[in-house]
N, C-alpha and C positions, 0 to 999 in steps of 0.2 A: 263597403263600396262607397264610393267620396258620389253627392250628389252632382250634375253638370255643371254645379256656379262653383263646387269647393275642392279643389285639387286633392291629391293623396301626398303625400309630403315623408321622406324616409331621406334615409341616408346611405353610402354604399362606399365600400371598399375597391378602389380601381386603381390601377399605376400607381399603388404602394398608399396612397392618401385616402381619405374621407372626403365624399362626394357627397350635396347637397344636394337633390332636386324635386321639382313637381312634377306630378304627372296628371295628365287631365283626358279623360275622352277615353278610359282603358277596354271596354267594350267595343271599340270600333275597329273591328281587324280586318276589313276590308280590303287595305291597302297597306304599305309600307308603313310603321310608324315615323313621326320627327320627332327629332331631336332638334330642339332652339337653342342657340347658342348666343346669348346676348354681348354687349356691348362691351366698352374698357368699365365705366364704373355704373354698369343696370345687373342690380342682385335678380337673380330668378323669377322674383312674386311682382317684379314690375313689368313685364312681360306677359303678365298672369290673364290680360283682357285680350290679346292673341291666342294665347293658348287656348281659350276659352273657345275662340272662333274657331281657330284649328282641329278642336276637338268634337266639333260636330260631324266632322268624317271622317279622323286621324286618331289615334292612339298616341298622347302629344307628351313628352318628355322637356322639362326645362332644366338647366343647368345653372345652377349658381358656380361657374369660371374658378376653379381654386383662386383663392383671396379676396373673396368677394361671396359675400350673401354668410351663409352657414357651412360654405366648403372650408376646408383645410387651410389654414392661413398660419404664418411666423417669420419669424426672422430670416430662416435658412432654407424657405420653399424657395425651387427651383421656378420660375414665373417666368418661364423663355416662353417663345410659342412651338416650339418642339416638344416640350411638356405639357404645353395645353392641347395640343393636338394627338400626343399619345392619350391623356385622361379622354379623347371622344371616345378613339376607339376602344381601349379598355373598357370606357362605363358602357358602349356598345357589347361588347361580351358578357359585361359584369349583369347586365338586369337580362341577357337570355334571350336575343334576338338576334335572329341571321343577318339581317339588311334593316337599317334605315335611313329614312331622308335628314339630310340637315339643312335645316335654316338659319343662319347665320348675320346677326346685325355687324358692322364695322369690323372693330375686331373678330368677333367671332366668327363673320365671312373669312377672314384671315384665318384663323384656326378651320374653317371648313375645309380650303383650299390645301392646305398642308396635310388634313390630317385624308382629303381624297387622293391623294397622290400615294398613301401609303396603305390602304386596307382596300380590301375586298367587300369590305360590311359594307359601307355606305353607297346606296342606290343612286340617289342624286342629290345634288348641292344646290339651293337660291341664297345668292349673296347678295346682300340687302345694302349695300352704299359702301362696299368696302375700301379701306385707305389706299390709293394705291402709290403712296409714298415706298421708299426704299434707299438703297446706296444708289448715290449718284442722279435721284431722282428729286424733285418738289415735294416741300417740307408738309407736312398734314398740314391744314388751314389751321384747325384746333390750337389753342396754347394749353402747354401742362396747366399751368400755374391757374387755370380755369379748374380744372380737376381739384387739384389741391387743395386750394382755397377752401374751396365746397365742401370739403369732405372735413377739413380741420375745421370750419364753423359746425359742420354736422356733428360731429365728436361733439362737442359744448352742448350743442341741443341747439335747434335751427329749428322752425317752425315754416308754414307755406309764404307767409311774406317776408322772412327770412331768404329761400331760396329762391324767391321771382326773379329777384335780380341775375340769377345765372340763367333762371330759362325764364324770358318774359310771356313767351307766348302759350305758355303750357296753365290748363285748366286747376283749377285748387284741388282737385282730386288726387291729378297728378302732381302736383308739388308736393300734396302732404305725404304721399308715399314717397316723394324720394326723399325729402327731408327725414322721412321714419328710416331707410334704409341706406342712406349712403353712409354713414359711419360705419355700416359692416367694412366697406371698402379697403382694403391693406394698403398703405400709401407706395411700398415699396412695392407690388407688383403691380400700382399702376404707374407709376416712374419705368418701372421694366417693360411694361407694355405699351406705351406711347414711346419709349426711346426705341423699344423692336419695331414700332412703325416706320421708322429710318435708317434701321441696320439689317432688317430681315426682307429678303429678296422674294416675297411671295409670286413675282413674275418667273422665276426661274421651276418656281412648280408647275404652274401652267398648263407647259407642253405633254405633262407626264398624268393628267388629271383628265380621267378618258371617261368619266358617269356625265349624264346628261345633267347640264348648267344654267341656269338662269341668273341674270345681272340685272338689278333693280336699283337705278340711279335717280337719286333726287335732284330733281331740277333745278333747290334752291342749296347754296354751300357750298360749290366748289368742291367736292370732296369727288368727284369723279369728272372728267372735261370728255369733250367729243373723242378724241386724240386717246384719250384712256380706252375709250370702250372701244375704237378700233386697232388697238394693242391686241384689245384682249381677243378679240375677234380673231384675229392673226394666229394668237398661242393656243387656244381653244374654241374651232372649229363649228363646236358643237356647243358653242352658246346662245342665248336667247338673250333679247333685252328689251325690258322694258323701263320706262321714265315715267314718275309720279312727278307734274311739271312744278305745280304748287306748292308741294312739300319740302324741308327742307332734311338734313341728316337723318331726324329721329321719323319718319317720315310716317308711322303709323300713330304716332303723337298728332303729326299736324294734318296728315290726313286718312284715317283708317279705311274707308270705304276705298277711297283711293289703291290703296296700300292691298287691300284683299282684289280689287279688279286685276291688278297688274301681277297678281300673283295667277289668278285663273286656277285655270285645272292645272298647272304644272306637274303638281304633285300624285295627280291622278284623279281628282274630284275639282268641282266649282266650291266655291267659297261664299256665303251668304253675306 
């Protein structure tokens, strides 16, 4: 049994690939377990200071994203988000739970959205600053070549003042881990995954996505506008929303106290 600060760590067979992930807080079956679904390029164990929180009243599962962290990664993985949203529900079946929550950062809000519209398992959805770029819609703020970069000096070996320069506002704690982890990153599924940010229609799920919702927009980054969240309001009825005003994207980065208020009991418990 993994102590409260050290995850359980295994690996698992879902929609035909190898699935990496944490799990933290496995005693607490009070309520629905989460499932966290991190970002385009956040392996698993960087998310690990969340799960921690989460796991003080949740049975808390994290996912390293196939091509990213220790999941399944190569030349000819399929890295659409139809694939990444079948691997939820799969690895929902695959570790032997009826129902759970998923928390979903950026992308992985995206993958939440898709992968609610198609199972029964999943209770309810918090999308945490999702793109809501698409066809015909404004481009993500992000530039690829932000990505890339980063990951090709991470490949060499990158250290914390190596990385500041992509996130200047983030703690040396937090850079040494990403600098230790982003070269897991597979370049080609996040090329596939920031270009799905502008060809894949996650508005067209929406209407079809009936578990209860919460939308947690950062105040700073443009990555969600007024005008967005009364879309979404529109498509999904049965949304909630809250704004961390200070923060920006990574938003439990810049402000975690923040980031757990605006979360609340959603889930079914307060958050300390």
């Amino acid at each position: 049994m993994q102590s409260p600060h050290q995850p359980y760590a295994a690996n698992i067979n879902a929609n035909g690939i190898r699935h990496h992930y944490l799990r933290y807080g496995e005693n607490n079956r009070l309520h629905d377990p989460i499932v966290l679904i991190p970002g385009i390029t956040s392996p698993a164990i960087t998310w690990g200071f969340v799960a921690q929180t989460l796991s003080q009243q949740f049975d808390t599962y994290v996912l390293d994203v196939r091509g990213r962290g220790l999941s399944e990664a190569s030349d000819t993985l399929d890295y659409s988000l139809d694939a990444q949203a079948a691997d939820v529900i799969a690895f929902i079946e695959a570790i032997g739970i009826k129902k759970a929550s998923i928390l979903g950062h950026s992308m992985g809000a995206r993958i939440a959205i898709r992968a609610a519209r198609q199972t029964q398992s999943i209770a309810r959805i918090a999308l945490i600053d999702p793109p809501m770029s698409g066809p015909n819609r404004r481009a993500y703020p992000a530039q690829l070549a932000w990505y890339i970069d980063s990951i090709a000096l991470a490949r060499k070996g990158i250290d914390k003042e190596g990385m500041r320069r992509f996130c200047p506002t983030w703690t040396d704690a937090q850079l040494q881990l990403r600098a230790q982890w982003l070269h897991t990153c597979d370049e080609r599924a996040i090329r596939t995954s920031f270009e799905g940010f502008h060809t894949d229609d996650i508005h067209a799920d929406m209407p079809h996505v009936r578990q209860p919702a919460l939308l947690m927009a950062a105040g700073r980054g443009d990555v969600i506008r007024d005008e967005d969240i009364a879309e979404m309001r529109d498509l999904m009825p049965q949304l909630e929303v809250v704004k961390v005003p200070g923060a920006g994207h990574m938003i439990p980065w810049d402000d975690e106290a923040g980031f757990y208020r605006a979360l609340g009991s959603f889930f079914g418990a307060p958050l300390n």
